[in-house]
Each structure stands twice: as structure tokens, then as C-alpha cells.
C-alpha positions in Angstrom: 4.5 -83.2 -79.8 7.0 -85.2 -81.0 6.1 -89.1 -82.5 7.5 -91.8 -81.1 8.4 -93.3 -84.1 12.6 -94.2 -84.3 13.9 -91.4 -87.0 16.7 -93.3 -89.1 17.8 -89.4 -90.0 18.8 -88.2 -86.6 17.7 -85.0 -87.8 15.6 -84.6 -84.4 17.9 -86.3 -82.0 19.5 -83.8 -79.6 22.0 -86.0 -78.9 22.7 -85.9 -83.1 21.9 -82.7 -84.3 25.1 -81.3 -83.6 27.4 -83.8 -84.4 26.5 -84.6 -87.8 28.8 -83.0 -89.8 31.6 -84.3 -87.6 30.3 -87.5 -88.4 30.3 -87.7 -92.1 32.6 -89.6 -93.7 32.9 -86.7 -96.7 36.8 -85.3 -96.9 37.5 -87.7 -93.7 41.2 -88.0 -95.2 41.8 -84.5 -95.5 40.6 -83.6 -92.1 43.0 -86.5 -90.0 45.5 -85.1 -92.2 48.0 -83.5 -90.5 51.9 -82.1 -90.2 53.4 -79.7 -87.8 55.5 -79.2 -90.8 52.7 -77.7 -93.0 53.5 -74.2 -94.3 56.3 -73.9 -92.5 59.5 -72.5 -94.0 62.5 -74.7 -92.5 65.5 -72.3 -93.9 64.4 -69.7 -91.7 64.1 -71.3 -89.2 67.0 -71.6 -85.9 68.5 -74.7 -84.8 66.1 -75.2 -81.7 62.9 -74.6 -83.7 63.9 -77.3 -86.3 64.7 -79.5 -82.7 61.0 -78.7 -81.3 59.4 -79.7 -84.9 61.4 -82.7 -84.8 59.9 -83.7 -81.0 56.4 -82.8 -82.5 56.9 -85.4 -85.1 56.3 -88.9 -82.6 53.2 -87.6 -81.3 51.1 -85.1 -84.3 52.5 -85.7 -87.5 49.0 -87.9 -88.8 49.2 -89.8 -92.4 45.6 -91.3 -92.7 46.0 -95.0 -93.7 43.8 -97.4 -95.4 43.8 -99.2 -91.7 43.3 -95.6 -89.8 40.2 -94.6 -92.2 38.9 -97.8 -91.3 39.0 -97.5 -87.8 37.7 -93.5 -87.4 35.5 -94.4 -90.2 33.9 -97.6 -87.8 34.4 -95.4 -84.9 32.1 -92.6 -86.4 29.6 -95.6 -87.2 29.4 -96.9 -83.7 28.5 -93.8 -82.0 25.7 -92.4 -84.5 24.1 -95.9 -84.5 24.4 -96.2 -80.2 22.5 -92.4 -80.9 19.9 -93.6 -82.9 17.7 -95.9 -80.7 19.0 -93.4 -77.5 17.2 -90.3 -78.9 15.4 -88.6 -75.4 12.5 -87.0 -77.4 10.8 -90.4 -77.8 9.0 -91.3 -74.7 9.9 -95.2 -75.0 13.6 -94.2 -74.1 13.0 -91.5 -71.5 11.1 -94.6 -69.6 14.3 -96.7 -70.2 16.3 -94.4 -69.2 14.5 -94.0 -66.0 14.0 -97.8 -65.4 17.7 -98.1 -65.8 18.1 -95.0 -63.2 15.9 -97.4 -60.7 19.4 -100.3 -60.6 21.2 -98.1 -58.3 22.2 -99.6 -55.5 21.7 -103.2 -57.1 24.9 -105.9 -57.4 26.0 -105.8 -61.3 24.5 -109.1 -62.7 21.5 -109.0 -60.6 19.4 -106.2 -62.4 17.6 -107.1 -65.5 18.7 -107.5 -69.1 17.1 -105.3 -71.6 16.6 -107.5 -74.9 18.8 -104.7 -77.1 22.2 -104.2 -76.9 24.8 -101.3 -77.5 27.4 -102.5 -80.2 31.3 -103.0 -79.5 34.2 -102.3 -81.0 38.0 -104.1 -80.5 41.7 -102.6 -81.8 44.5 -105.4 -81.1 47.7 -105.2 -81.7 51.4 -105.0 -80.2 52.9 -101.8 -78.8 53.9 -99.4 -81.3 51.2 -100.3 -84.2 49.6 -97.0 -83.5 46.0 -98.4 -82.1 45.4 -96.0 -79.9 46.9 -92.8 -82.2 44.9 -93.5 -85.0 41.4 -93.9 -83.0 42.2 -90.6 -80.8 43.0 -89.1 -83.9 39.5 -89.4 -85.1 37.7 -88.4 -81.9 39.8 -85.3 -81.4 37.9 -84.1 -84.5 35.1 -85.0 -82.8 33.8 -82.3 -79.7 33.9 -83.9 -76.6 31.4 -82.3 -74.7 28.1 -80.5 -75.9 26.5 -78.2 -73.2 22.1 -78.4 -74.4 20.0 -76.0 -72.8 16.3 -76.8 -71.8 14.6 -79.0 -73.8 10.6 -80.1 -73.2 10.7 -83.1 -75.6 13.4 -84.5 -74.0 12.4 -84.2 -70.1 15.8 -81.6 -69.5 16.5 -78.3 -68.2 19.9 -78.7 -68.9 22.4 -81.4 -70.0 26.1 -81.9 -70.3 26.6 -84.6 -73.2 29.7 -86.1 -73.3 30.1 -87.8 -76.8 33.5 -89.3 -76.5 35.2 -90.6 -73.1 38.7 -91.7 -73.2 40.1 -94.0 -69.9 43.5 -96.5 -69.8 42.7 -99.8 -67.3 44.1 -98.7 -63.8 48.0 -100.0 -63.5 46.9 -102.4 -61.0 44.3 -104.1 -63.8 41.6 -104.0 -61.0 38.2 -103.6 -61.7 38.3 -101.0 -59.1 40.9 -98.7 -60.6 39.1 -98.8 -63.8 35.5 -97.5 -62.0 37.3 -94.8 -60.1 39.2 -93.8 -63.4 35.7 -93.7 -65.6 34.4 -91.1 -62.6 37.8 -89.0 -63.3 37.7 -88.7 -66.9 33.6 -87.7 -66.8 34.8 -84.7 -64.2 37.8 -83.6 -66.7 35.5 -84.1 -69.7 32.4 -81.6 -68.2 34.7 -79.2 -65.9 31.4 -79.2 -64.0 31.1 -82.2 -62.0 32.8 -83.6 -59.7 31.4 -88.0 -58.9 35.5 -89.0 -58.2 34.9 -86.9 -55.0 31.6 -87.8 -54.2 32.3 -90.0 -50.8 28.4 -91.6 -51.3 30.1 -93.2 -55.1 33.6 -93.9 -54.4 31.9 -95.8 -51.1 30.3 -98.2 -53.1 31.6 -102.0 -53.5 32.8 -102.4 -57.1 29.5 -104.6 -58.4 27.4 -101.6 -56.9 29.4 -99.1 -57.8 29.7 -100.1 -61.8 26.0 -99.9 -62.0 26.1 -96.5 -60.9 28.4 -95.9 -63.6 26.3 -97.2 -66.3 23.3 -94.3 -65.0 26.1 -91.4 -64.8 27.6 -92.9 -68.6 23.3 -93.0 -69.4 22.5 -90.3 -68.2 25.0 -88.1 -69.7 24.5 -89.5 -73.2 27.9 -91.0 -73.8 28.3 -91.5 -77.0 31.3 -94.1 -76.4 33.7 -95.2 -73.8 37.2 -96.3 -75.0 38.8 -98.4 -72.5 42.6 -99.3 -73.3 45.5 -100.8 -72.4 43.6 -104.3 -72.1 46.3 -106.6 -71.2 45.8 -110.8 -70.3 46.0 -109.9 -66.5 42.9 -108.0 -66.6 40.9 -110.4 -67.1 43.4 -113.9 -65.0 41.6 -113.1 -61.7 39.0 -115.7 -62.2 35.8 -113.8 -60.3 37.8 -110.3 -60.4 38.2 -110.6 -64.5 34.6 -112.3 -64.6 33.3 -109.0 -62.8 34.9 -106.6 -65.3 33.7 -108.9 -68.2 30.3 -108.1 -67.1 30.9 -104.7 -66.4 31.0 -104.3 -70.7 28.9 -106.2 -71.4 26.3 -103.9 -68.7 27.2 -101.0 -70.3 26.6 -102.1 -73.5 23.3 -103.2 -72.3 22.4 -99.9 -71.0 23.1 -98.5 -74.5 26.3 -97.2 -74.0 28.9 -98.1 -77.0 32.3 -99.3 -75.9 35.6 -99.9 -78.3 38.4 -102.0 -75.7 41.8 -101.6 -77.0 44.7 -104.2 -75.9 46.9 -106.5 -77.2 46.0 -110.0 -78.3 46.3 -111.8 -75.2 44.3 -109.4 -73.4 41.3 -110.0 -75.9 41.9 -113.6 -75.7 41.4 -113.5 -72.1 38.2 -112.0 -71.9 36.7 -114.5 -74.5 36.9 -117.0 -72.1 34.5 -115.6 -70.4 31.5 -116.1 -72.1 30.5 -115.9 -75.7 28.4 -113.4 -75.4 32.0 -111.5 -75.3 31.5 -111.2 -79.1 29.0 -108.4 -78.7 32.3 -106.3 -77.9 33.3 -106.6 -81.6 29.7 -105.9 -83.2 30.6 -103.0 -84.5 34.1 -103.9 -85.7 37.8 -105.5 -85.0 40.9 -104.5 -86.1 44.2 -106.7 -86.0 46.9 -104.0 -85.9 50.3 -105.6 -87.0 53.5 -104.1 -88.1 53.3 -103.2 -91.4 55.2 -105.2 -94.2 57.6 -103.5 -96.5 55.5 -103.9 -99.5 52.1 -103.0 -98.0 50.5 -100.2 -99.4 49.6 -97.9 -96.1 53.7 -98.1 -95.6 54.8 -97.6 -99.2 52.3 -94.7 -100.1 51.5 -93.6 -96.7 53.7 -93.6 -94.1 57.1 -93.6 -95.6 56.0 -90.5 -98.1 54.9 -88.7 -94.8 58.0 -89.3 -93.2 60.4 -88.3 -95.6 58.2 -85.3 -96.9 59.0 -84.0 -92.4 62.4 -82.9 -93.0 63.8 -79.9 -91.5 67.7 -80.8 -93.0 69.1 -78.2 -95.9 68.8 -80.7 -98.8 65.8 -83.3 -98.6 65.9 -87.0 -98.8 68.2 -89.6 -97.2 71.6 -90.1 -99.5 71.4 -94.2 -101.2 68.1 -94.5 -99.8 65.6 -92.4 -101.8 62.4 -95.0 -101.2 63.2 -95.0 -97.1 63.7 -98.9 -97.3 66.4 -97.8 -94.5 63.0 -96.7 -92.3 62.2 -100.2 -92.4 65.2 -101.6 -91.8 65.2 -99.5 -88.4 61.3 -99.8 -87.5 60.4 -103.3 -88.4 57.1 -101.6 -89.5 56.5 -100.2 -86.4 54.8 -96.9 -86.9 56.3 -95.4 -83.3 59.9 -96.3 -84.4 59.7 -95.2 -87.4 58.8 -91.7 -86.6 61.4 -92.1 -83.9 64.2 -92.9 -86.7 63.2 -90.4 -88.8 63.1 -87.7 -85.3 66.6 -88.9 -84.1 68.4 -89.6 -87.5 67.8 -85.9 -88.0 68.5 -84.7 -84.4 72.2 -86.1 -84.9 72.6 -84.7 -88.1 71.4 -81.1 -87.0 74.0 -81.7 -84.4 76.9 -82.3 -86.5 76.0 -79.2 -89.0 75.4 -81.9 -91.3 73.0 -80.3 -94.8 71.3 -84.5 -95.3 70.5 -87.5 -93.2 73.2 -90.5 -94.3 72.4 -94.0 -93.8 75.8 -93.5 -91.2 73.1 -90.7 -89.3 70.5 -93.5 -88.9 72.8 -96.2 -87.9 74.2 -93.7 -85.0 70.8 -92.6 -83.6 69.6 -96.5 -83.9 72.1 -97.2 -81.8 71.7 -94.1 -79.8 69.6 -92.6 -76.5 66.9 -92.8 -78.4 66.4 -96.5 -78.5 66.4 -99.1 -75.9 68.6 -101.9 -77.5 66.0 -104.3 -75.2 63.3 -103.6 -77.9 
């Protein structure tokens, strides 16, 4: 019989015990690490196979910075502490669990509050400052889903534990959009349910129907829900943004973790709502800005990266050894620098060129591959 003392270890935690060593923080660089480029010899390679490496570049090549550790590294944090005080074996949280199972069909502010809280986690910042990439970096290390088989001490016969859920706000910003796309992403996370389709769910008005999510989330031991694309008009509907405001700030009462990513204005928004707002940065809040020309994660990060994925003859860019011309084209945006790097070479594959000029990146700056708008 297990004690229903809280175990700081997670050592006894079914929702833990398999996710510890993806957890640790040990070798965290090395395994975000990554290059499409790694052991690959370019001079045997064709033309269209240095073309598809180049493509790869935007979207895999991964240079942890001191800002991405920090983020995966909080990340990690957020959902082994929302584990802790969730663990099913003690009978304290199985009652909770089932108390919280006993809202549905009640209007979203008019259950009860429980006196704990989940913790929250913010990433602002423009488009193109890599937010999201980094975080989803991290979580893809992570396993999604873990399939437990019966277990006594924790009242199942079976459960489908979905550690990390992914969802971007609906393109209408409605509250609505959002609930329906939470019920999507659980069905294409298990492969084994199927609530977007259940007509007794979707049927629900949206204050009933987000209290039903917080069970499924609850019941399904969520480790955390990442919400993005957070914009200012989420949240300008007066009642409408007040509604999705509490919606969080539910689900972190239920337990269940949440990081929101937006831009500024989209965070500002929702502050105005109440303070208690602030809970959604408890566990961390990262300001994501383009990245000077001196700053560290661009100097010994991301520029070394960048020019270390060539596919050309002869490496390096001819007059600009340090990549200063990567700035001059990206602003310090991580997205258009990779997509400098990706086009300048792309044109000079193109004109059997052996090395990328400073003419090569002028040309593919003001190329297809940029929108002179940004």
C-alpha cells in the first residue's frame, strides 16, 4: 500500500517514472544539437541533394543558445514540478481528480477554486525570433504519449498519458476555435480517441465545453499544454477575451501546466484581465528579441552554425569570414538568417559558382526568397 506522503523524487510517480531521463538537464546541449549536415560528405553529393539540405536548413538545423537552454531547460521544470503534486498513487489526488471530474456540465467560473495552482510559462517576442522552434525543439526530445497498463495504486486499467500537447489559437482568435483545436490535437496525440467527433462535446456552449476540457486534459495526465500564436485580438473581445482568460487560468487550477506563446501585445492584452494573469508566468518568461551583433548566442552560436552548413566547394563567404554580412541581411532574426544563408547558396549552386560572395547574398536578398514588405 502505497503512503500518501508527496515523494519530492518522483521515483514512484507513474506519470514520472518514465520520463526522467528525458528530463534531466545532463548533456541537454548535445541532445538539441542538431545539423542535417552532420556526417555528411557534400563533394559527393549531386546538385539536387545539396538543394534538399539547403531546404532542410530553415526548419532542422538546431544551435542550442544560451536563450534556447533556458527555455527547454524551464520547460523541462514546469512539467516535472505540474507531475509532482499530480502523482495518482496518492489517494488525496485520485479524490481530486474525481471532484474535478464531478464540474462537467457546469459554466467555467462557476465551479470551485482549489487553493493550489498549476504554474505558467510565457515566450514573447516578434515573428522570426525563433519562440516557438526552440521550445518544440525541446519537447520533441520529449515522448509525447506514454501508453501505462493496469495499475492498482493508481485506480487504472489502462491509460494513455499525453505529456506534451502542442495547439496554435484558431485563425478566428475565438475561444471556440481554440476548444475544438485542444480536442484535435488530444485525438492526433493518442491515435486512439476520437472527442473532436464526439457530437455530446463539440455540442457544448464554450464555458461548458472548456470545463470538459480541463477533465479530458486531467484525466489524461497532460503534462503541459502550449498554446501559441497569442496575438492582442485574442483577448479585445471584452467578455469573449475575459472567457478565454479564465479558461488558463482553470486549467492551471485543475493542475494542468500551460506555457502561452505570442507576441507582446498579445500578452499585454490578457493582463488586463486580472492580476491573477501573473500565475501564467510562475514558472518563467522569456522576452525573445532579435539578437544584437555583439551578443554572444549570435557571435558563438548562431553565426558558427550557419557558416559551418555549407554545401559550396570551398567554405566560408569571400570578405566576410566572421558572417557580419548575415547580419546585415537578418537584422538578428534567427528565421532570415537561415534563410540568407539557404538562398545565398541556392543562387550560387545555380551559377556553378565554388563560394558564396557578398554579390550572392545581395542577389538572393533581393530575390524570391524575401518579401521586400519585411
Amino acid at each position: 500500500m502505497r503512503k500518501n506522503s508527496f515523494d519530492m523524487t518522483g521515483e514512484d510517480n507513474p506519470f514520472l517514472s518514465g520520463l526522467s531521463e528525458y528530463l534531466s538537464s545532463d548533456d541537454l546541449e548535445q541532445r538539441l544539437t542538431y545539423s542535417p549536415l552532420a556526417g555528411i560528405d557534400v563533394s559527393k553529393l549531386s546538385a539536387q541533394q545539396k538543394l534538399d539540405l539547403l531546404d532542410l536548413m530553415q526548419e532542422q538545423l538546431f544551435e542550442p543558445t544560451s536563450t534556447a537552454l533556458g527555455i527547454v531547460t524551464s520547460a523541462y521544470r514546469l512539467i516535472r514540478r505540474g507531475y509532482l503534486p499530480r502523482d495518482p498513487c496518492r489517494a488525496e489526488v485520485r479524490t481530486k481528480t474525481m471532484r474535478i471530474a464531478g464540474f462537467a456540465g457546469k459554466e467555467l467560473s462557476k465551479n470551485f477554486w482549489f487553493a493550489k495552482y498549476a504554474k505558467g510559462m510565457r515566450i514573447l517576442g516578434e515573428t522570426g525570433t525563433g519562440k516557438s522552434y526552440e521550445l518544440m525543439r525541446g519537447l520533441r526530445l520529449l515522448p509525447q504519449v506514454i501508453v501505462h497498463q493496469e495499475n492498482k495504486s493508481a485506480g487504472w486499467t489502462h491509460l494513455v498519458q499525453i505529456v506534451w500537447l502542442y495547439v496554435p489559437m484558431s485563425h478566428d482568435g475565438s475561444l471556440g476555435g481554440l476548444l475544438l483545436g485542444i480536442l484535435c490535437a488530444i485525438d492526433e496525440a493518442t491515435g486512439c480517441t476520437s472527442y473532436s467527433q464526439n457530437k455530446s462535446l463539440i455540442g457544448l456552449s464554450n464555458e461548458k465545453l472548456a470545463v470538459r476540457i480541463g477533465i479530458v486534459l486531467r484525466n489524461h495526465g497532460v503534462g503541459v499544454l502550449v498554446i501559441d500564436e497569442i496575438q492582442s485580438r485574442n483577448f479585445s473581445g471584452g467578455a469573449h477575451g475575459g472567457l478565454a482568460a479564465t479558461f488558463f487560468l482553470r486549467l492551471l487550477n485543475f493542475g494542468i501546466p500551460i506555457i502561452l506563446i505570442g507576441n507582446p501585445f498579445g500578452m499585454s492584452a490578457l493582463d488586463k484581465f486580472s492580476q491573477d494573469m501573473r500565475r501564467l508566468g510562475s514558472g518563467g518568461s522569456f522576452d525573445m528579441r532579435p539578437l544584437l551583433e555583439t551578443d554572444f548566442d549570435w557571435t558563438d552560436c548562431l553565426v558558427p552554425a550557419l557558416m559551418r552548413y555549407n554545401v559550396m566547394p570551398e567554405p566560408g563567404i569571400a570578405g566576410d569570414p566572421e558572417g557580419k554580412s548575415i547580419f546585415k541581411y537578418s537584422g538578428g532574426f534567427r528565421d532570415y538568417a537561415c534563410r540568407i544563408r539557404a538562398a545565398s547558396q541556392r543562387l550560387a549552386l545555380d551559377l556553378g559558382a565554388s563560394a558564396v560572395t557578398l554579390e550572392h547574398m545581395d542577389a538572393a536578398f533581393h530575390g524570391s526568397d524575401f518579401d521586400e514588405k519585411e
